[in-house]
VOMAR-231260 format. One record per atom (N, C-alpha, C): atom name; residue in one letter; x, y, z. Coordinates in nm, 3 decimals. Layout:
BEGIN
{'CA','A',{X,Y,Z}}
...
END
This chain:
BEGIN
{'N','X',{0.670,0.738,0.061}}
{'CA','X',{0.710,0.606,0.101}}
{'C','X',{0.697,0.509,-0.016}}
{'N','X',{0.585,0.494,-0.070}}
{'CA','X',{0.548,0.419,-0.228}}
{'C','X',{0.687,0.441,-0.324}}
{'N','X',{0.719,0.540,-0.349}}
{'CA','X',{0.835,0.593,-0.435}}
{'C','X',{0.987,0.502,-0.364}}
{'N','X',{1.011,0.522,-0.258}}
{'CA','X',{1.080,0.461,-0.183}}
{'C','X',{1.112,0.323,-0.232}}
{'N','X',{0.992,0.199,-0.187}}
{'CA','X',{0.951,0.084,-0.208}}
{'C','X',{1.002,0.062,-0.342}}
{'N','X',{0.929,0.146,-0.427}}
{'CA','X',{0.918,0.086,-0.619}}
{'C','X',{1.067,0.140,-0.606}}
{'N','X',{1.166,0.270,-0.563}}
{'CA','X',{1.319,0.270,-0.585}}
{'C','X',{1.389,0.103,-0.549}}
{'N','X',{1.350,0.069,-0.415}}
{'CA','X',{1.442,-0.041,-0.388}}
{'C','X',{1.440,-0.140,-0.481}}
{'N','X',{1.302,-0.142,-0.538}}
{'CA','X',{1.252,-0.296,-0.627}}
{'C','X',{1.315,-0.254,-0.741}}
{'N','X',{1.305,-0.137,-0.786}}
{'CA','X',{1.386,-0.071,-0.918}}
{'C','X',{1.527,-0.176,-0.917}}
{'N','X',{1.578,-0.086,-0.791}}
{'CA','X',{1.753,-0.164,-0.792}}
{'C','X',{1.761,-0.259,-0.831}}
{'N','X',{1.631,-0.336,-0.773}}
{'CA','X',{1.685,-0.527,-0.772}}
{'C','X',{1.613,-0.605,-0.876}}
{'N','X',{1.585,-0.477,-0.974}}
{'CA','X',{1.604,-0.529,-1.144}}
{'C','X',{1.424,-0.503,-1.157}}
{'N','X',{1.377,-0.507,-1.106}}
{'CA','X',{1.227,-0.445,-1.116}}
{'C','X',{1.200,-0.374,-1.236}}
{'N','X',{1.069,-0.343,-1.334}}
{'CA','X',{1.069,-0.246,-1.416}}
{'C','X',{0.972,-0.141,-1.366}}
{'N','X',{0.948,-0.076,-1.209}}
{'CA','X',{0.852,-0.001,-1.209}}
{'C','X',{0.907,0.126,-1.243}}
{'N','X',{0.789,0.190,-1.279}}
{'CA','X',{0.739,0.319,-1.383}}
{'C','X',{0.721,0.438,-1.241}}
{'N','X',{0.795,0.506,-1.203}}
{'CA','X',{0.835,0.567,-1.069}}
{'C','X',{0.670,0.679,-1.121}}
{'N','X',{0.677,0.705,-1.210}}
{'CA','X',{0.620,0.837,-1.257}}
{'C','X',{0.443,0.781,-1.195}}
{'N','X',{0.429,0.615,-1.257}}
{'CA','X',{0.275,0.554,-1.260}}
{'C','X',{0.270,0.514,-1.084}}
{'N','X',{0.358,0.538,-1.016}}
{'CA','X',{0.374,0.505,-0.867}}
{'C','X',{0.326,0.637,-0.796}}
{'N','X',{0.411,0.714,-0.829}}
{'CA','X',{0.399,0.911,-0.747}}
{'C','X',{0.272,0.943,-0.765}}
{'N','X',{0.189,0.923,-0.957}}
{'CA','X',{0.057,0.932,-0.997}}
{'C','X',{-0.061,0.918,-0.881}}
{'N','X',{-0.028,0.757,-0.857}}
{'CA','X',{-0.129,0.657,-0.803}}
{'C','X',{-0.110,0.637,-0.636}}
{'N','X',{0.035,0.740,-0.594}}
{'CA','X',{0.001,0.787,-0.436}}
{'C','X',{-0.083,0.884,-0.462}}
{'N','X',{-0.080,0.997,-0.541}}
{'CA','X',{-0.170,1.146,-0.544}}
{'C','X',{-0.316,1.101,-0.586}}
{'N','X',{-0.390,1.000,-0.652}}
{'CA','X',{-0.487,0.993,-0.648}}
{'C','X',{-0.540,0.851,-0.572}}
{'N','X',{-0.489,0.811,-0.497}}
{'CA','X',{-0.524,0.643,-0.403}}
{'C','X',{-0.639,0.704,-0.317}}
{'N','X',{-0.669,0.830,-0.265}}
{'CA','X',{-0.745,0.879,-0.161}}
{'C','X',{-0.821,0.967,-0.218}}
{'N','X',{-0.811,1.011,-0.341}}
{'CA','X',{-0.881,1.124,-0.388}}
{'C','X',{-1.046,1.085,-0.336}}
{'N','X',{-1.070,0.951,-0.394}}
{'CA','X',{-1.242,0.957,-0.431}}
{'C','X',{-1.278,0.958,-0.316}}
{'N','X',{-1.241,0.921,-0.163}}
{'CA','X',{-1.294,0.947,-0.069}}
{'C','X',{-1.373,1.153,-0.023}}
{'N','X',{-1.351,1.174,-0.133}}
{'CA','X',{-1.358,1.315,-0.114}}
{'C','X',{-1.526,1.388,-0.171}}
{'N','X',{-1.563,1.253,-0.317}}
{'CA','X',{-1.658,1.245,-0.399}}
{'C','X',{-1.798,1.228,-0.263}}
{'N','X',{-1.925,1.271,-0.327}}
{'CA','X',{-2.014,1.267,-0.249}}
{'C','X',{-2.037,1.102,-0.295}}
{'N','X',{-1.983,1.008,-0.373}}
{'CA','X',{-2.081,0.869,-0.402}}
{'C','X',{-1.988,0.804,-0.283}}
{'N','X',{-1.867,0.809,-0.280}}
{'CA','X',{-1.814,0.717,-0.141}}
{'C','X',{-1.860,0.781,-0.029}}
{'N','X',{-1.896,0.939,-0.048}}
{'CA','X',{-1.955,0.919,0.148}}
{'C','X',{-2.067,0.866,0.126}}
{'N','X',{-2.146,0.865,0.038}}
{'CA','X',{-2.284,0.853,0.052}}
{'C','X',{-2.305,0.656,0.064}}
{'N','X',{-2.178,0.601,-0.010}}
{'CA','X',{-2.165,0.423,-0.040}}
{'C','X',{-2.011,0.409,-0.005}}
{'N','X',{-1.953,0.423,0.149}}
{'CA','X',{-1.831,0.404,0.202}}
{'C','X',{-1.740,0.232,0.119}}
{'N','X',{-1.810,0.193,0.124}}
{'CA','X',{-1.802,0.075,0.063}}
{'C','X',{-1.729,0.106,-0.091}}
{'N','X',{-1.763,0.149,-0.167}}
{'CA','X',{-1.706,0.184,-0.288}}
{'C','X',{-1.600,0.268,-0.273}}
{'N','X',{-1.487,0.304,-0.175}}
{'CA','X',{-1.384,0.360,-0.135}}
{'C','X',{-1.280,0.239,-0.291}}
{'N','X',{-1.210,0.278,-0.366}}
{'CA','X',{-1.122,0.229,-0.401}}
{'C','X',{-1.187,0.181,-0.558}}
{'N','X',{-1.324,0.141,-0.523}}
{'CA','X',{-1.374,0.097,-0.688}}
{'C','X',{-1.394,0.199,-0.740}}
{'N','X',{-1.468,0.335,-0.694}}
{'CA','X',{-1.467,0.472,-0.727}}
{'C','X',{-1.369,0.486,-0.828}}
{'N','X',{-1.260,0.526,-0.705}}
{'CA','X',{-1.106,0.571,-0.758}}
{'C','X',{-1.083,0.486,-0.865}}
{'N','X',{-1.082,0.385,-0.923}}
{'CA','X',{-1.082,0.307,-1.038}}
{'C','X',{-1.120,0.382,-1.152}}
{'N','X',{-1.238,0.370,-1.130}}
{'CA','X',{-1.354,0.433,-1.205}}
{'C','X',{-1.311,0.610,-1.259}}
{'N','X',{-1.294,0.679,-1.198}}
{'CA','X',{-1.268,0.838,-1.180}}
{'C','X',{-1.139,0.811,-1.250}}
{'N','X',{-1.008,0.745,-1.211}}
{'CA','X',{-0.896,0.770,-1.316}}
{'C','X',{-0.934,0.687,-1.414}}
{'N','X',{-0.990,0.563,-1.439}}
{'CA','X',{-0.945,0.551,-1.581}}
{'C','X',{-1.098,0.705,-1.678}}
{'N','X',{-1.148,0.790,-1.619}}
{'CA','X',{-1.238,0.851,-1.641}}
{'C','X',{-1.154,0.979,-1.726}}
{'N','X',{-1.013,0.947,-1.650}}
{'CA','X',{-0.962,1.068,-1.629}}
{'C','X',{-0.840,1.044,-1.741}}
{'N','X',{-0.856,0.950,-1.821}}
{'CA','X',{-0.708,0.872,-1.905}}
{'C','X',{-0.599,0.861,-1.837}}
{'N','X',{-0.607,0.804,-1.689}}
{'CA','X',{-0.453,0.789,-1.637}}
{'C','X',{-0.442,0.636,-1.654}}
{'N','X',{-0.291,0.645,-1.662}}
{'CA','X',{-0.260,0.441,-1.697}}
{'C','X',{-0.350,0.393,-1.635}}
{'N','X',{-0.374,0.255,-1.674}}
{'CA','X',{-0.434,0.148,-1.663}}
{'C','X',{-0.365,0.050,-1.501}}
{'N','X',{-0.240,0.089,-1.500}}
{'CA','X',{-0.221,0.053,-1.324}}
{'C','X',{-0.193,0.122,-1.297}}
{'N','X',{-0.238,0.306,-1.279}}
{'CA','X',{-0.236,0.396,-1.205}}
{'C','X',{-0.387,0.367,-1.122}}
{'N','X',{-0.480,0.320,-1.227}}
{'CA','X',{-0.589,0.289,-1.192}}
{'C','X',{-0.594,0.172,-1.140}}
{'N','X',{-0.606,0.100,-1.149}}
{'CA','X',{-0.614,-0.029,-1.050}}
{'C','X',{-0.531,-0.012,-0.921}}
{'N','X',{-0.426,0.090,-0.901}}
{'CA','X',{-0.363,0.101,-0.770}}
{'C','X',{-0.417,0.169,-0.711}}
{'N','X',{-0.492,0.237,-0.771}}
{'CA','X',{-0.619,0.336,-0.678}}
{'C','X',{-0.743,0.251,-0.592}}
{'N','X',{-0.791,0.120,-0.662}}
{'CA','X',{-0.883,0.006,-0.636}}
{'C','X',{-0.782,-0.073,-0.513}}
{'N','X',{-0.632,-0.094,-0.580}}
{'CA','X',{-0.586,-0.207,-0.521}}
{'C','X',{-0.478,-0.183,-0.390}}
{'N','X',{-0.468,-0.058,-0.334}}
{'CA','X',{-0.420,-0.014,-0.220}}
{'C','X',{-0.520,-0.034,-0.097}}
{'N','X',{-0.591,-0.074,-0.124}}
{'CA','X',{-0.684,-0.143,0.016}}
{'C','X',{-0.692,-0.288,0.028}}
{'N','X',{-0.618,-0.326,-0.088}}
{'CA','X',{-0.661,-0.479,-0.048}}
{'C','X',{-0.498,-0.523,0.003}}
{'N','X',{-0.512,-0.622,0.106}}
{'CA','X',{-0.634,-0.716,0.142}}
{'C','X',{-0.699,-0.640,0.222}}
{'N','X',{-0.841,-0.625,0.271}}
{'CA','X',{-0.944,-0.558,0.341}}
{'C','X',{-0.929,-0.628,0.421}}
{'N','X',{-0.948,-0.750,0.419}}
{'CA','X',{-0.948,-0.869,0.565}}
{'C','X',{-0.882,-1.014,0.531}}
{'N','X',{-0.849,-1.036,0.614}}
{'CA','X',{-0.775,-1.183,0.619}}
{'C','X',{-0.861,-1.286,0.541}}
{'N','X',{-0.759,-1.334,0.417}}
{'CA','X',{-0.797,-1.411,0.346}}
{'C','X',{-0.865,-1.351,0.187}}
{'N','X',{-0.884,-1.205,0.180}}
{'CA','X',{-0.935,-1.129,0.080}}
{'C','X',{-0.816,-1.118,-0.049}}
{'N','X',{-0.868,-1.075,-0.138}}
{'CA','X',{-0.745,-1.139,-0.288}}
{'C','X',{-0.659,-1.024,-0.222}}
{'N','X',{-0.523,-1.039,-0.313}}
{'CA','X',{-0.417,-0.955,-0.305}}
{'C','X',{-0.406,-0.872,-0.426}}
{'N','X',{-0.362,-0.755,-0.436}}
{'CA','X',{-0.331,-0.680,-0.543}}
{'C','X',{-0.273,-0.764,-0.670}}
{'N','X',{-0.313,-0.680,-0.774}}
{'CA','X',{-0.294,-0.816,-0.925}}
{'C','X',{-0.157,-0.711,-0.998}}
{'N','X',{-0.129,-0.583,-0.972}}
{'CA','X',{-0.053,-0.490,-1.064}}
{'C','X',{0.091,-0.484,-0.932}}
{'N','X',{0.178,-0.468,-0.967}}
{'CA','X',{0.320,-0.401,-0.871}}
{'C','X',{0.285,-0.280,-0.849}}
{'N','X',{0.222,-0.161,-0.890}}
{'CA','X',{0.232,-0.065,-0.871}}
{'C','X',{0.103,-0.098,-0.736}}
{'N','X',{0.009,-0.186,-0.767}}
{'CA','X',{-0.071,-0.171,-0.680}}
{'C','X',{0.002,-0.203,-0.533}}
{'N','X',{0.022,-0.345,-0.517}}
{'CA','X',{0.126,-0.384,-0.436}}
{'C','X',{0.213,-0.244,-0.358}}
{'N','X',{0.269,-0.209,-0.441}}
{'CA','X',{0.373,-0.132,-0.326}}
{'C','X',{0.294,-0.020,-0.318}}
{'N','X',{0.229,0.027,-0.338}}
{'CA','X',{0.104,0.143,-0.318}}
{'C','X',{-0.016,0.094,-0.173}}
{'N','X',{-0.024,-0.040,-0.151}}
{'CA','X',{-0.100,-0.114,-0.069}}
{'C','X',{0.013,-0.122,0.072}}
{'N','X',{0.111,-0.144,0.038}}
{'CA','X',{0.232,-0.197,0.127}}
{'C','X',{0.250,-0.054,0.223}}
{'N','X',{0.310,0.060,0.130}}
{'CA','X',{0.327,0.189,0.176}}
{'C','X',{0.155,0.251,0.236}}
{'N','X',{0.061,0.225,0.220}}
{'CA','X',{-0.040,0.293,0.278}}
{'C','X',{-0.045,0.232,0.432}}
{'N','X',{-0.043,0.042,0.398}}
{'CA','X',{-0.017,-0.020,0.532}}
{'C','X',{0.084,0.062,0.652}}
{'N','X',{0.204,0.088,0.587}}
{'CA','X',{0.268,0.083,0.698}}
{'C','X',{0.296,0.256,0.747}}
{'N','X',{0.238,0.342,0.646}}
{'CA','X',{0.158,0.485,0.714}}
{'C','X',{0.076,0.485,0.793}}
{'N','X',{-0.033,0.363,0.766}}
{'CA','X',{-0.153,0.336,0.897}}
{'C','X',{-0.057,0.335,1.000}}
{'N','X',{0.007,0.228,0.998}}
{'CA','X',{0.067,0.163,1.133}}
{'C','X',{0.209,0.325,1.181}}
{'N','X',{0.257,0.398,1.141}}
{'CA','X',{0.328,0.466,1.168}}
{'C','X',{0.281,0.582,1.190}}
{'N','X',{0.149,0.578,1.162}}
{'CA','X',{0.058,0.699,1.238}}
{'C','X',{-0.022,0.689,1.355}}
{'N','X',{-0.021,0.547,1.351}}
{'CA','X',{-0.091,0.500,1.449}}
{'C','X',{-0.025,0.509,1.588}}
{'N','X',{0.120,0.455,1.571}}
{'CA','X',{0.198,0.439,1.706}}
{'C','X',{0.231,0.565,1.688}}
{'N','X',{0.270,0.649,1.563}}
{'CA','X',{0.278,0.798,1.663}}
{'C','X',{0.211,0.886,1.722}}
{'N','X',{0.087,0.897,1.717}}
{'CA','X',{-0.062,0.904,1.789}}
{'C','X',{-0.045,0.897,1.927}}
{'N','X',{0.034,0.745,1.972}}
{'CA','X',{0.024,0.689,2.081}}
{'C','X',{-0.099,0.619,2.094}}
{'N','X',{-0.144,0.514,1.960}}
{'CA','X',{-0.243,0.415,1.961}}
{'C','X',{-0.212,0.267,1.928}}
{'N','X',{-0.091,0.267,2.021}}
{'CA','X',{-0.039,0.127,1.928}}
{'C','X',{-0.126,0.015,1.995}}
{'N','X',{-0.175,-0.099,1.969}}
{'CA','X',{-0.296,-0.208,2.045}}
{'C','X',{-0.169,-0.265,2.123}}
{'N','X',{-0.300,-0.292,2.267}}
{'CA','X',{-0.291,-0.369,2.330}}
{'C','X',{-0.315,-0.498,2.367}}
{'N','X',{-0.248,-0.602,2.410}}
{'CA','X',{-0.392,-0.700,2.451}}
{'C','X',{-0.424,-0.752,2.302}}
{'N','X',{-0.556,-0.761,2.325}}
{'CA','X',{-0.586,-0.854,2.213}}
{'C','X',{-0.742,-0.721,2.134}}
{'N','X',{-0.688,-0.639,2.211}}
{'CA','X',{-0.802,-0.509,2.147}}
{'C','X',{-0.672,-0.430,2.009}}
{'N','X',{-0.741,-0.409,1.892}}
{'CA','X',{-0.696,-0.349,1.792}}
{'C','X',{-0.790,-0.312,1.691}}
{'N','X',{-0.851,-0.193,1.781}}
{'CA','X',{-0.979,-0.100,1.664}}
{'C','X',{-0.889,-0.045,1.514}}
{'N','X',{-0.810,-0.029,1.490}}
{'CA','X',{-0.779,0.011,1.388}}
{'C','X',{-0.713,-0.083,1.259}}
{'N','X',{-0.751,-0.200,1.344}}
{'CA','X',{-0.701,-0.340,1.247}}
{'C','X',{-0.532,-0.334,1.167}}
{'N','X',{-0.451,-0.314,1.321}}
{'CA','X',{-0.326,-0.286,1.274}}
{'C','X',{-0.258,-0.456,1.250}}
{'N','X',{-0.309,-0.537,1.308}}
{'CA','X',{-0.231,-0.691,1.253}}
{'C','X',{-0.283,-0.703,1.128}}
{'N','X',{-0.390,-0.672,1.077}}
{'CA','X',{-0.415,-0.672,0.964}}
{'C','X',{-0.289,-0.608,0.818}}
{'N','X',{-0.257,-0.482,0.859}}
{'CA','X',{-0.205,-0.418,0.824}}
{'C','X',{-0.050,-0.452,0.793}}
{'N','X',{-0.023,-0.547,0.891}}
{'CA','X',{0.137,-0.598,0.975}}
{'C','X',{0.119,-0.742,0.888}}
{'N','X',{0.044,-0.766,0.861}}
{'CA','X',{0.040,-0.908,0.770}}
{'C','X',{0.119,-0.908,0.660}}
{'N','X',{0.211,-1.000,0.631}}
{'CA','X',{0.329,-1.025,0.532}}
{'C','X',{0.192,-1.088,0.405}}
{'N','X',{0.115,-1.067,0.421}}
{'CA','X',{0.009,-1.104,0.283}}
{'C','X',{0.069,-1.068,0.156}}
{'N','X',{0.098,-0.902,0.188}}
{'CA','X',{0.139,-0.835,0.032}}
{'C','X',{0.258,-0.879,-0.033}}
{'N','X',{0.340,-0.879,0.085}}
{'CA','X',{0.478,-0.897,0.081}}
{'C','X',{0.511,-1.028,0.002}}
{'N','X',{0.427,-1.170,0.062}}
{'CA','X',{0.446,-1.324,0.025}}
{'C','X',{0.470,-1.313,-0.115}}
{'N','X',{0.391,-1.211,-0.217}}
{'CA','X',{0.404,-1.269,-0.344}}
{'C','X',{0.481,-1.169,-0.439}}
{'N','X',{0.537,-1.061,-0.377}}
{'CA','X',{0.598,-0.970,-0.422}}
{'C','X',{0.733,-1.054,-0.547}}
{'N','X',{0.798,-1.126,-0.459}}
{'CA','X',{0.935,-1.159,-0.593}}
{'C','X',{0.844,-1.213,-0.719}}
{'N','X',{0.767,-1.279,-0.703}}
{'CA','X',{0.716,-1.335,-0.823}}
{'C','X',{0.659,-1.249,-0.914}}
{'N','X',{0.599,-1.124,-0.834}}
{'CA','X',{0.512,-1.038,-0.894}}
{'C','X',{0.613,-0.955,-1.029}}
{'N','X',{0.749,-0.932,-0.908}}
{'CA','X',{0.879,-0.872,-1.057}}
{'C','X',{0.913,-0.971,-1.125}}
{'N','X',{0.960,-1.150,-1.059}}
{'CA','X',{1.008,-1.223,-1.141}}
{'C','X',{1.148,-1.223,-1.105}}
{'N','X',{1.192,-1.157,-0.951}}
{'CA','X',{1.301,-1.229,-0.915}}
{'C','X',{1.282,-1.294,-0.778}}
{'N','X',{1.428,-1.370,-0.719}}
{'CA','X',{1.377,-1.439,-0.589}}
{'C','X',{1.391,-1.295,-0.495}}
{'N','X',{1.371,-1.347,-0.355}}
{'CA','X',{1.321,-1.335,-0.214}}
{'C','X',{1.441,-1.206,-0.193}}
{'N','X',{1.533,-1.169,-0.303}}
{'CA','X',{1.629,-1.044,-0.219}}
{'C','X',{1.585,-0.929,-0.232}}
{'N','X',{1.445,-0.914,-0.369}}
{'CA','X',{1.392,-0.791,-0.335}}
{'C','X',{1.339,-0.820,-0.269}}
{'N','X',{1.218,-0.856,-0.245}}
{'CA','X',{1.148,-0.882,-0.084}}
{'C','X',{1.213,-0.829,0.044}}
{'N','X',{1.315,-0.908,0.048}}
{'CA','X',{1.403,-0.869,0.176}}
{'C','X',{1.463,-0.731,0.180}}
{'N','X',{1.495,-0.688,0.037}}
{'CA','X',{1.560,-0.521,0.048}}
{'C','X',{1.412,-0.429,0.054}}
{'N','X',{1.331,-0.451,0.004}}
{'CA','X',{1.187,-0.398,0.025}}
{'C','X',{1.125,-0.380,0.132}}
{'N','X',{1.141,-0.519,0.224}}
{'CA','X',{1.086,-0.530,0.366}}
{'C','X',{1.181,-0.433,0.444}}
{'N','X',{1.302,-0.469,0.446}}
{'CA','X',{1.430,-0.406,0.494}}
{'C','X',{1.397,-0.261,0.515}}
{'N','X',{1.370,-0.178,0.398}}
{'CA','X',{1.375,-0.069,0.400}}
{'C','X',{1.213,-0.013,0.489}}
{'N','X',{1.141,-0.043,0.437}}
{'CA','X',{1.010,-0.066,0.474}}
{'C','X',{1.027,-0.009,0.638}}
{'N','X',{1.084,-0.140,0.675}}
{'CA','X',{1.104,-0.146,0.842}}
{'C','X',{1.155,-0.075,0.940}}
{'N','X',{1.298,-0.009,0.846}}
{'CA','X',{1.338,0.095,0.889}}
{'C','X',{1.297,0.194,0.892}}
{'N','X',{1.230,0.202,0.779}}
{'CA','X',{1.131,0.367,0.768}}
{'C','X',{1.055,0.396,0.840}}
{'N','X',{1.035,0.235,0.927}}
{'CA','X',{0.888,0.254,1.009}}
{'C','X',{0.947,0.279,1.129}}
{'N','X',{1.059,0.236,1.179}}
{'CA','X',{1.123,0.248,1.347}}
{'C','X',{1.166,0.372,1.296}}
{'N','X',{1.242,0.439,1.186}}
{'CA','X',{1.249,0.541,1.231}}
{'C','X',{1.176,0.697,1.240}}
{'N','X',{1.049,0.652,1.215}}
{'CA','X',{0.948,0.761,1.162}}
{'C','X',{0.871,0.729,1.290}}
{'N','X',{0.902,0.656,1.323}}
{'CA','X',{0.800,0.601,1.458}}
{'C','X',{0.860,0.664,1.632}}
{'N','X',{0.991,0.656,1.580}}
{'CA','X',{1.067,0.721,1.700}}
{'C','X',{1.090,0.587,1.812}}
{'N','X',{1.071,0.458,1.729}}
{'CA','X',{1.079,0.353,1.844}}
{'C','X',{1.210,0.307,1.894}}
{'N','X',{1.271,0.288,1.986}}
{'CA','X',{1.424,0.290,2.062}}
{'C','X',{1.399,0.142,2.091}}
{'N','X',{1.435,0.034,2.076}}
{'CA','X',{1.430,-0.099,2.108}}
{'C','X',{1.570,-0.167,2.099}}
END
């Protein structure tokens, strides 16, 4: 899905590095695997920082490893790299497309898996600026995004 995202932004004049994107999906989850994040859950993402640049991978292969969780919670910074960004964007909307295919989509005002969180245009708000064009990548980004999600989701509306 990440690959996806950085293709559309590609089109709409973007310079992402497809290769530092594919990288930094294959290691975004690795360190959860290390005994220091089970042992300090909390360090989920600073780890992974830590371990690739350990490992000589780019410099925002690494920070997209840190910066695919943020925002953590409403009001928390936003990713500082594009690769992080659409690496954060695409994990979001795997939560949420695993979630409703589960058959856990929230009800009500109950949402254990902090899917409005997830559904928050946070990442999205600063995306054109982040390449340096206006609001049509955004919109071809979101666009695609959305579709990927109704149709991976199986939702008929």
């Amino acid at each position: 899905m990440a690959n996806e995202i950085a293709s559309s932004l590609n089109q709409a004049g973007s310079q992402l590095k497809l290769q530092e994107v594919d990288r930094a999906a294959q290691l975004a989850k690795a360190d959860l695997l290390t005994e220091m994040v089970g042992e300090f859950p909390e360090l989920q993402g600073v780890m992974g920082r830590y371990y690739a640049l350990a490992n000589h991978e780019a410099p925002d292969v690494a920070a997209a490893c840190y910066e695919h969780y943020l925002p953590r919670y409403a009001g928390d910074s936003l990713p500082q790299t594009l690769v992080g960004t659409v690496l954060a964007i695409a994990d979001k909307l795997e939560t949420i497309i695993g979630i409703w295919g589960v058959g856990l989509a929230p009800t009500g005002d109950k949402d254990p898996y902090a899917l409005r969180l997830c559904t928050a245009p946070s990442c999205l708000r600063d995306l054109p600026s982040a390449i340096g064009k206006e609001s049509t990548a955004q919109s071809d980004a979101t666009d695609w995004a959305c579709e990927a999600a109704i149709f991976k989701s199986g939702f008929e509306g």
